[in-house]
PARO-352247 format. One record per residue: y, x, z of N, C-alpha, C, O in turn; residue number from 0. Coordinates in steps of 0.05 Angstrom, whole numbers, plus 5000, padded with zeros to 4 digits. Atoms other than C-alpha are relative to their C-alpha. Last residue first. Layout:
{nyy = Y nxx = X nzz = Z cayy = Y caxx = X cazz = Z cyy = Y cxx = X czz = Z oyy = Y oxx = X ozz = Z n = NUM}
...
% end
This chain:
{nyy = 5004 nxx = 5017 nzz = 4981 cayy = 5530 caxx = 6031 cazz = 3419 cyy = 4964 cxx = 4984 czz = 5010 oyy = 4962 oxx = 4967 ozz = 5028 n = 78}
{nyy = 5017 nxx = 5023 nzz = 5008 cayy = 5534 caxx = 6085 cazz = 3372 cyy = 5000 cxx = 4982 czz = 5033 oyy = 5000 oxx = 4992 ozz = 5055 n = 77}
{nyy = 5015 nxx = 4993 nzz = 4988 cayy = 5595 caxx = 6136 cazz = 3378 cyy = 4978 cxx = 4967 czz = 5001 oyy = 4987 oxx = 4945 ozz = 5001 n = 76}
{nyy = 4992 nxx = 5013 nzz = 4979 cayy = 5627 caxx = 6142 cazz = 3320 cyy = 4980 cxx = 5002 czz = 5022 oyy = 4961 oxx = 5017 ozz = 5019 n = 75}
{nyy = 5022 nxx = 4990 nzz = 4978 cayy = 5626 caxx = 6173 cazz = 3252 cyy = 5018 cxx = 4993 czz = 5028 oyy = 5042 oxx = 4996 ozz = 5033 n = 74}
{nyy = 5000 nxx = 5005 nzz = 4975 cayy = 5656 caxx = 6144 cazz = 3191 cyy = 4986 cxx = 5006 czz = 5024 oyy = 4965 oxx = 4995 ozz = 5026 n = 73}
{nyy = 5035 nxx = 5001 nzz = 4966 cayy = 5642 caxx = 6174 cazz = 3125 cyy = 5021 cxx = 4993 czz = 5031 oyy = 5039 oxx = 5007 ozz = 5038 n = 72}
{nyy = 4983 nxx = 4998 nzz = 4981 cayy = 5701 caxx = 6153 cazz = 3060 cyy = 4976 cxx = 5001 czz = 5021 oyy = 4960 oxx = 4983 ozz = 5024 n = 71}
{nyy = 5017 nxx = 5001 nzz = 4974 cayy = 5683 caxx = 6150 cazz = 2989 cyy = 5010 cxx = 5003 czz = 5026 oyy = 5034 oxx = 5009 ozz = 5025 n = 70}
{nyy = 4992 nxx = 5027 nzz = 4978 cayy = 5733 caxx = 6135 cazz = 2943 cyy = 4987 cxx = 4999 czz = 5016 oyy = 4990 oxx = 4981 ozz = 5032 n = 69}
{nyy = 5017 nxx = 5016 nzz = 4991 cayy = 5723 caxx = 6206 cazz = 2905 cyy = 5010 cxx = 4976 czz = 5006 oyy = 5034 oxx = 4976 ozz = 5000 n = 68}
{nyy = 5018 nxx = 4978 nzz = 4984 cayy = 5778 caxx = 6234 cazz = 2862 cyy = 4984 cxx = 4982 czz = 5006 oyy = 4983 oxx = 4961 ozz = 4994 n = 67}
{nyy = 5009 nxx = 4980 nzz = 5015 cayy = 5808 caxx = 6193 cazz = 2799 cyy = 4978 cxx = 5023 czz = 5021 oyy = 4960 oxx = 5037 ozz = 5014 n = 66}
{nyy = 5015 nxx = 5010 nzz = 5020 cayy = 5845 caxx = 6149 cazz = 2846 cyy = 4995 cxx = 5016 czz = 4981 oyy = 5015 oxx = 5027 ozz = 4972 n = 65}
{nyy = 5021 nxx = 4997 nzz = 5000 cayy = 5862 caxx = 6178 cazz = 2915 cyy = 4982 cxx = 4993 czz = 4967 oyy = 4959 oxx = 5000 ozz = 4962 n = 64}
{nyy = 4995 nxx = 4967 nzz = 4999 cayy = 5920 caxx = 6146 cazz = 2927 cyy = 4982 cxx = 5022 czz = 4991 oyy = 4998 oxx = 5039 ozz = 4984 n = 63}
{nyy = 4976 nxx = 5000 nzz = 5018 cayy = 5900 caxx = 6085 cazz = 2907 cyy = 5011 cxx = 5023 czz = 4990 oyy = 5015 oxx = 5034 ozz = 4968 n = 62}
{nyy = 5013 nxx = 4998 nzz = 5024 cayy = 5832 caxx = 6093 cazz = 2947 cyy = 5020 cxx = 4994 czz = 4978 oyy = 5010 oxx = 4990 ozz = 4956 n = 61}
{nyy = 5009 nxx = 4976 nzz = 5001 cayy = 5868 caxx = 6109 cazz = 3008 cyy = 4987 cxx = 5011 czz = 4978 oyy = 4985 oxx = 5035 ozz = 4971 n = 60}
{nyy = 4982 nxx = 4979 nzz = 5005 cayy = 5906 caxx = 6049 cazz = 3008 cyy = 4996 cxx = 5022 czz = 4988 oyy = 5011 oxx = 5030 ozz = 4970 n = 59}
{nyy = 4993 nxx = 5000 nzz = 5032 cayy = 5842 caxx = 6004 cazz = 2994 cyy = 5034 cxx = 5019 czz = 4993 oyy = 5042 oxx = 5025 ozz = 4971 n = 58}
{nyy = 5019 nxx = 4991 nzz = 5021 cayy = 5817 caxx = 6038 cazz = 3061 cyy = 5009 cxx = 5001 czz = 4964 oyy = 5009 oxx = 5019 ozz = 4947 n = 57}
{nyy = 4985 nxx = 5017 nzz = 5026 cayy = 5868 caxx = 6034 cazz = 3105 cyy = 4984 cxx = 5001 czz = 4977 oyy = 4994 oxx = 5011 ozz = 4957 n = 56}
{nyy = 4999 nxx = 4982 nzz = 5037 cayy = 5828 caxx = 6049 cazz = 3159 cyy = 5004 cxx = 4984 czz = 4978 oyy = 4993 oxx = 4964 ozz = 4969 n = 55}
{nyy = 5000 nxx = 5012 nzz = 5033 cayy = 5839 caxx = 6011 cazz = 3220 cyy = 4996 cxx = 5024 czz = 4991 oyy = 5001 oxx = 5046 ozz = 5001 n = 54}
{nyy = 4977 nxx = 4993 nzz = 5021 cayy = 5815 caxx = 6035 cazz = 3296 cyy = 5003 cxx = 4988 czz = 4980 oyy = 4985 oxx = 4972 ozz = 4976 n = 53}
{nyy = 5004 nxx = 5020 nzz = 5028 cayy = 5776 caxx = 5987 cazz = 3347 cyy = 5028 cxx = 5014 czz = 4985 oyy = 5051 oxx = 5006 ozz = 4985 n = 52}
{nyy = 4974 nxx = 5000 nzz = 5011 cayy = 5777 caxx = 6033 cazz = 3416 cyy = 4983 cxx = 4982 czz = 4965 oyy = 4961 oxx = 4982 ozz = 4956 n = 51}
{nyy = 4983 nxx = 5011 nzz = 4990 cayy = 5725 caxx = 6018 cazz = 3472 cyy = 5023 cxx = 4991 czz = 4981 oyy = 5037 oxx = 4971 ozz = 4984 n = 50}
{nyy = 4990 nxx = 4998 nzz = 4967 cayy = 5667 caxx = 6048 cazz = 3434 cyy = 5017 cxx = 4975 czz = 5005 oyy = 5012 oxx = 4954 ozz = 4995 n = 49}
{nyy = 5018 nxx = 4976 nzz = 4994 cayy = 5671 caxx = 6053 cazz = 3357 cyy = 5016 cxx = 5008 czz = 5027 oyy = 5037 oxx = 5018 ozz = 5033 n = 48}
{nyy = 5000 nxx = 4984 nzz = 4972 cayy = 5689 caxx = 5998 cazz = 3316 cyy = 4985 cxx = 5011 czz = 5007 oyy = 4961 oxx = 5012 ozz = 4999 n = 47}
{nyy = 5030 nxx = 4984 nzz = 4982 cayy = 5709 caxx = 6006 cazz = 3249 cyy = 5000 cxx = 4999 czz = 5027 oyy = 5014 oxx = 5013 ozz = 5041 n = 46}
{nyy = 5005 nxx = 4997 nzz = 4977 cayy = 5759 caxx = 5952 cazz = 3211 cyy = 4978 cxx = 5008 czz = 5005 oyy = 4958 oxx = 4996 ozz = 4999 n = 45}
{nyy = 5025 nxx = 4991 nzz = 4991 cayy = 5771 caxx = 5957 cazz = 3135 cyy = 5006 cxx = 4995 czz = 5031 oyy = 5030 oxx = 4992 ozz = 5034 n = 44}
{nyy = 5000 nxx = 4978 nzz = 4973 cayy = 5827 caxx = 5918 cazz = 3108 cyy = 4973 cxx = 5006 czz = 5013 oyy = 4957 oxx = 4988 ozz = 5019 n = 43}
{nyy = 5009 nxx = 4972 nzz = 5015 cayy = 5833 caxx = 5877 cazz = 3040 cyy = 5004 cxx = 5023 czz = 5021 oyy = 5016 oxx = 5044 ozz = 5015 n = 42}
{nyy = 4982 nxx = 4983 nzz = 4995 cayy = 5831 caxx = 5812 cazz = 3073 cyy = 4991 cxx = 5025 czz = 4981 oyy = 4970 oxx = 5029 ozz = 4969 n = 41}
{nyy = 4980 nxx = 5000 nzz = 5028 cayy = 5792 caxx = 5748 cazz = 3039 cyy = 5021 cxx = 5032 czz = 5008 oyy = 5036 oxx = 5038 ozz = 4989 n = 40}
{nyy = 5020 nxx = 5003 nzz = 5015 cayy = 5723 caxx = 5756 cazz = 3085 cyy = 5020 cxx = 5009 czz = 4960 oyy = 5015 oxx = 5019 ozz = 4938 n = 39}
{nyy = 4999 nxx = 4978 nzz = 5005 cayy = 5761 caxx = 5763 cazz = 3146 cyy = 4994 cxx = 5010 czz = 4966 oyy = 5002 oxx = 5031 ozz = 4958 n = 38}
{nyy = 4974 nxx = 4980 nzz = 5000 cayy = 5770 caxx = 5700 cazz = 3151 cyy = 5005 cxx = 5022 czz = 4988 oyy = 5021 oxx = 5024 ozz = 4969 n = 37}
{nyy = 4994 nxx = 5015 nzz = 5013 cayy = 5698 caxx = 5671 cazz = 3126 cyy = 5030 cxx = 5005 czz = 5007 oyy = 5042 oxx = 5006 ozz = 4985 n = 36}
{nyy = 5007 nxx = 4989 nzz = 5030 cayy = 5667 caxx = 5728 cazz = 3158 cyy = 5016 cxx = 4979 czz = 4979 oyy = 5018 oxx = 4988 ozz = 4956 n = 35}
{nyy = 4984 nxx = 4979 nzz = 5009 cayy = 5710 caxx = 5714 cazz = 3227 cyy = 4994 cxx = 5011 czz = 4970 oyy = 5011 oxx = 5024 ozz = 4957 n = 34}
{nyy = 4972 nxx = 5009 nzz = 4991 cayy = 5676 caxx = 5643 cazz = 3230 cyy = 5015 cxx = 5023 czz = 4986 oyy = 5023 oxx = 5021 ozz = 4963 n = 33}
{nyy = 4992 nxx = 5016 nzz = 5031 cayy = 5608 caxx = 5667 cazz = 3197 cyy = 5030 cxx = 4996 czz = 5007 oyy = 5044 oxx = 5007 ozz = 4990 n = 32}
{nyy = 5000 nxx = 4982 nzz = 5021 cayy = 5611 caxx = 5715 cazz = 3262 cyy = 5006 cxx = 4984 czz = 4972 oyy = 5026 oxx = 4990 ozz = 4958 n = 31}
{nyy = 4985 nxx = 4972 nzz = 4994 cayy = 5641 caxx = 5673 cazz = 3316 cyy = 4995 cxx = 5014 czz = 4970 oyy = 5012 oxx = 5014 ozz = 4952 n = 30}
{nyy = 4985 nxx = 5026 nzz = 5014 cayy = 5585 caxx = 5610 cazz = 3289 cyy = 5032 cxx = 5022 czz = 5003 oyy = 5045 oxx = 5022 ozz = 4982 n = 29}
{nyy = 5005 nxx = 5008 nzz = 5030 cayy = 5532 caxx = 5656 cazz = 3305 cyy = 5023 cxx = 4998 czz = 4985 oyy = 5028 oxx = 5010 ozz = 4964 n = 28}
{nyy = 4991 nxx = 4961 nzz = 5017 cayy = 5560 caxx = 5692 cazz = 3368 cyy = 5000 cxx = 4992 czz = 4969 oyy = 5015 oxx = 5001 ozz = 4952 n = 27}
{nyy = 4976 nxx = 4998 nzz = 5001 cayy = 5560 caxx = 5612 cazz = 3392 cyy = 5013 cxx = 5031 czz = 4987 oyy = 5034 oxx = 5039 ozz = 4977 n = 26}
{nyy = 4981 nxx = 5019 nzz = 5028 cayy = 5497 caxx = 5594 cazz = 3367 cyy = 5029 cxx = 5011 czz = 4993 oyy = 5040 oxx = 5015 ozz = 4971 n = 25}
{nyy = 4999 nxx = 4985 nzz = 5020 cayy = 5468 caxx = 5664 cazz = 3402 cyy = 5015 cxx = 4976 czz = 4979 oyy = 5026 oxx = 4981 ozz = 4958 n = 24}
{nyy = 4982 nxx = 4975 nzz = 5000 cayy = 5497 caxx = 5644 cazz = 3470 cyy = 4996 cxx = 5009 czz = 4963 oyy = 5015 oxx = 5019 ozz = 4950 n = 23}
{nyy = 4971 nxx = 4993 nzz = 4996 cayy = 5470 caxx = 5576 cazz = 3468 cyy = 5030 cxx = 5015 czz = 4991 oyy = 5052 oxx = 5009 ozz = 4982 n = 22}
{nyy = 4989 nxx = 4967 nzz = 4992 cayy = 5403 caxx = 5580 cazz = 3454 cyy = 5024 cxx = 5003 czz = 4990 oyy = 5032 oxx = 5015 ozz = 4970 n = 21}
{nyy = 5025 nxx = 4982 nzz = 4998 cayy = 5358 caxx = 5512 cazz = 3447 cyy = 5015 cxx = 5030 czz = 5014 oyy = 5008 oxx = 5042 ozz = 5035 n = 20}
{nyy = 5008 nxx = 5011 nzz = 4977 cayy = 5427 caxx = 5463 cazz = 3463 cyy = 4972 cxx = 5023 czz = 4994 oyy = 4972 oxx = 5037 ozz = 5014 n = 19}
{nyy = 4994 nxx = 4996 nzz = 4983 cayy = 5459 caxx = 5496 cazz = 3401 cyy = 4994 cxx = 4997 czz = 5031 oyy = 5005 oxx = 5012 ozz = 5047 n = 18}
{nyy = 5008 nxx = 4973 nzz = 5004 cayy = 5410 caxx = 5500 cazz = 3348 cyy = 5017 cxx = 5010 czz = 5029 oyy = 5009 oxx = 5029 ozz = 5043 n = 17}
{nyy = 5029 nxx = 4992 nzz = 5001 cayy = 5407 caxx = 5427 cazz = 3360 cyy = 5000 cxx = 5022 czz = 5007 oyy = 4990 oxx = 5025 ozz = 5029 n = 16}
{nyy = 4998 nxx = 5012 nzz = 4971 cayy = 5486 caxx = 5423 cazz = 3363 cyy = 4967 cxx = 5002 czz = 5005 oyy = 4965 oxx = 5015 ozz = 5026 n = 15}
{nyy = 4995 nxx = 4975 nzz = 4986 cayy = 5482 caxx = 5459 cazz = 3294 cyy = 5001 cxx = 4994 czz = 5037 oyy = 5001 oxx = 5012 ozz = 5054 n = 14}
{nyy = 5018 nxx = 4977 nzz = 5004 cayy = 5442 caxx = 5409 cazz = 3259 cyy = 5005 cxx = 5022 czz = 5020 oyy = 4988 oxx = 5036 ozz = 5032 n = 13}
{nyy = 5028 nxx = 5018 nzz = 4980 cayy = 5483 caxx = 5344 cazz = 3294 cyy = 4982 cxx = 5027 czz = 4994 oyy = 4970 oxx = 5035 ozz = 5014 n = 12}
{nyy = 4998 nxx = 5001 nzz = 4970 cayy = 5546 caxx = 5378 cazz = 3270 cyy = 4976 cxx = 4997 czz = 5022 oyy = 4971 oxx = 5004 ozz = 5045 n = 11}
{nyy = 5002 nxx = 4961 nzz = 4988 cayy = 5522 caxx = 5392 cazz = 3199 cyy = 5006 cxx = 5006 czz = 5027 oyy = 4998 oxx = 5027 ozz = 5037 n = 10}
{nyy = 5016 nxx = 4981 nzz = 5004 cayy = 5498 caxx = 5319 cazz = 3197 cyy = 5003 cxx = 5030 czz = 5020 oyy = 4995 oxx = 5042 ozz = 5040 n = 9}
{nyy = 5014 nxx = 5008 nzz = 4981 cayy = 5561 caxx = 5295 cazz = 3214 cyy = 4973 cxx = 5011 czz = 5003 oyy = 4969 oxx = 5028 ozz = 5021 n = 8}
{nyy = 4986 nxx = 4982 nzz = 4975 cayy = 5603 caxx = 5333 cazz = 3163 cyy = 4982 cxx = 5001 czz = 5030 oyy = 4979 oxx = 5020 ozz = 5046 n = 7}
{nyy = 5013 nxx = 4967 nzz = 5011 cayy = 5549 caxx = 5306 cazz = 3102 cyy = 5013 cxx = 5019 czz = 5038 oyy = 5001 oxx = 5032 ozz = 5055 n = 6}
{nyy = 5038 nxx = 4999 nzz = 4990 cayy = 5561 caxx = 5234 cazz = 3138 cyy = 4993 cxx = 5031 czz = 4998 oyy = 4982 oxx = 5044 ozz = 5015 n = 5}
{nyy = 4991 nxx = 4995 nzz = 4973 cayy = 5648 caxx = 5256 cazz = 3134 cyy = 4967 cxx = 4992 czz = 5009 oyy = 4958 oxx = 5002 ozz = 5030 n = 4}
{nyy = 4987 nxx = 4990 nzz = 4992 cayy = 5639 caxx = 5269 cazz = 3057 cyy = 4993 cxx = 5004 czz = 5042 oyy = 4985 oxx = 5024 ozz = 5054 n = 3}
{nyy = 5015 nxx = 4983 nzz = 5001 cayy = 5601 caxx = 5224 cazz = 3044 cyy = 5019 cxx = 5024 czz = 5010 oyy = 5025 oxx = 5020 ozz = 5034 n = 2}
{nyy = 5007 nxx = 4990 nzz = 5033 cayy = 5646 caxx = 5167 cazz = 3064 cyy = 4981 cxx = 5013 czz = 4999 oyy = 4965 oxx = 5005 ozz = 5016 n = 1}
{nyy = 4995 nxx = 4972 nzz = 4999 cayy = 5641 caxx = 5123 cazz = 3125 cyy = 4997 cxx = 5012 czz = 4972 oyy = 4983 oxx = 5004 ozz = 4954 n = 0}
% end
């Protein structure tokens, strides 16, 4: 086997641990790094708030916008 695919094994066998103790939170875990490592390269804001998941264009807004503020307040309803 190479290194490579021992190092891969490992990280399988670590997280399968973490996974047989508590389940639900491995799996939210591995969801969140997951989408942060997607998400991570976009240039798009997403807010949610409630039922509905709006965009804001954010780096649009701040183009347009350049020389004024770039700030931007979100208000929602808290969950």
């Amino acid at each position: 086997m190479t290194q490579l695919a021992l190092g891969e094994t490992a990280e399988f066998d670590k997280i399968y641990e973490q996974y047989k103790t508590a389940p639900e939170v491995t799996k939210r875990r591995l969801y969140y790094e997951t989408m942060e490592q997607i998400l991570g390269k976009v240039d798009k804001t997403i807010v949610e708030s409630g039922a509905v998941t709006p965009y804001l264009p954010l780096p649009e807004m701040q183009r347009r916008n350049s020389g004024e503020s770039n700030s931007v307040t979100v208000t929602g309803k808290k969950q």
